[in-house]
C-alpha positions as CSV (number, residue, x, y, z in Angstrom):
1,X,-10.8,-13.8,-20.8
2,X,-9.1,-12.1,-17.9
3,X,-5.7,-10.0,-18.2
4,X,-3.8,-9.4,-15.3
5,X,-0.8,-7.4,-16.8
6,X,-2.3,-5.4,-19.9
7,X,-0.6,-3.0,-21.3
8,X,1.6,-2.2,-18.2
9,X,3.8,0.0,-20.6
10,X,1.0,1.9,-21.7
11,X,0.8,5.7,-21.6
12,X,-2.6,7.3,-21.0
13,X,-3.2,8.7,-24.9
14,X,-2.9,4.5,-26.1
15,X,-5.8,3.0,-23.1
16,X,-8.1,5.1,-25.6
17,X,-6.6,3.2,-28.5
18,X,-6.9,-0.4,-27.6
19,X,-10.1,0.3,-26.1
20,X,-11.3,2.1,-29.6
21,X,-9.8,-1.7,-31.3
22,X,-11.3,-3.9,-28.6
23,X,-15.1,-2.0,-29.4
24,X,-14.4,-2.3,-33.6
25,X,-13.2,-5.7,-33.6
26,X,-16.5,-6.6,-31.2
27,X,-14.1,-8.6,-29.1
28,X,-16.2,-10.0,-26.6
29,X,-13.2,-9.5,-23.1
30,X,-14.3,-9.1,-19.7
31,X,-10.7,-7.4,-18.0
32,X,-9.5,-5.4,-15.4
33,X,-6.8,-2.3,-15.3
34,X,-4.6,-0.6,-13.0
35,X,-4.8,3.2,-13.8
36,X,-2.8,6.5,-11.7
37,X,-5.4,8.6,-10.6
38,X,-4.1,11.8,-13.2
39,X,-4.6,9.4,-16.0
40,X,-8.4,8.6,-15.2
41,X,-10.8,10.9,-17.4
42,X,-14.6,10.5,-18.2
43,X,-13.5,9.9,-22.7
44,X,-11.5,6.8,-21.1
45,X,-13.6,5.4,-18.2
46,X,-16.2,5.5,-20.7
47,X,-14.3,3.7,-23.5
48,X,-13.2,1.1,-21.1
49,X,-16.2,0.3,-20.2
50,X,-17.4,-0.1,-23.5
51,X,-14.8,-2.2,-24.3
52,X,-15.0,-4.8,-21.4
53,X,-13.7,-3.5,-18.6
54,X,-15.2,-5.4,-15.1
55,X,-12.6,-3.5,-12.8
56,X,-10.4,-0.6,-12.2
57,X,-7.4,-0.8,-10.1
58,X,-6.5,2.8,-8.6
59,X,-2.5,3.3,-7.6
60,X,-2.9,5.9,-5.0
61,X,-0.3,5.1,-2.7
62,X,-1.1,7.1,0.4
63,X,-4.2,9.8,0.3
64,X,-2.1,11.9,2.9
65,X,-0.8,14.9,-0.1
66,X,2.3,15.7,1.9
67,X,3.4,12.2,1.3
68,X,2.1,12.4,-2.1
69,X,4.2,15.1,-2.8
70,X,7.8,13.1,-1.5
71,X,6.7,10.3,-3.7
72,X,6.8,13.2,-6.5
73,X,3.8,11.2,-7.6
74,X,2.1,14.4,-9.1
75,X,-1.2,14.1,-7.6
76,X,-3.3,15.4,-3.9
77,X,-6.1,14.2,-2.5
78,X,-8.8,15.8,-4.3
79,X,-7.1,14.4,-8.3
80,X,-7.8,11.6,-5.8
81,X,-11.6,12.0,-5.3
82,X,-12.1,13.1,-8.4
83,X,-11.0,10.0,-10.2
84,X,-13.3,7.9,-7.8
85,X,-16.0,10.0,-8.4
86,X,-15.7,9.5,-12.2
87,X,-15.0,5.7,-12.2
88,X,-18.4,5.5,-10.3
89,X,-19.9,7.4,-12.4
90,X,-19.4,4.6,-15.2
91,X,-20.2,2.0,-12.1
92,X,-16.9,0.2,-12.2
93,X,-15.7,-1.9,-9.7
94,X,-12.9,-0.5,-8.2
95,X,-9.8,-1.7,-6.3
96,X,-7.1,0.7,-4.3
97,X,-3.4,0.2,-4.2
98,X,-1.7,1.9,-0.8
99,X,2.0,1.8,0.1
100,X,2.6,1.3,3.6
């Protein structure tokens, strides 16, 4: 089973909660999430990845931090990196998500 739109409402505190549900209830999902960089931390890439999860979608927007910063999207280049650097870590694929 693949979602497309899971959880879209979601804050970050509940991705920790379904995935905690998906691993007791031995569901047996492959799926795939869009995440903000901020909200990408090693407790949930791990859980996710535990729980099924083939794919991470990243919503960074622009990686120039000026730009960032007018979007008032609360993150720079390096939160950037960083949350990259973790999701690799946990060898997810990844997909990127730029305005233009």
């Amino acid at each position: 089973m693949y979602e497309t739109k899971f959880c879209n409402a979601i804050v970050p505190r509940g991705y920790s909660a379904i995935c905690k549900e998906i691993i007791k209830r031995k569901l047996n999902l492959k799926w795939r999430r869009q995440v903000f960089p901020p909200n990408v931390t090693e407790e949930i890439i791990s859980l996710m990845k535990e729980a099924g999860n083939i794919q991470i979608g990243l919503g960074i927007e622009t990686d120039n931090t000026e730009s960032l910063g007018k979007m008032k999207k609360n993150i720079n280049s390096e939160g950037i990196l960083k949350a990259i650097k973790i999701i690799k870590k946990y060898k997810r694929k990844t997909n990127e998500t730029f305005n233009i």
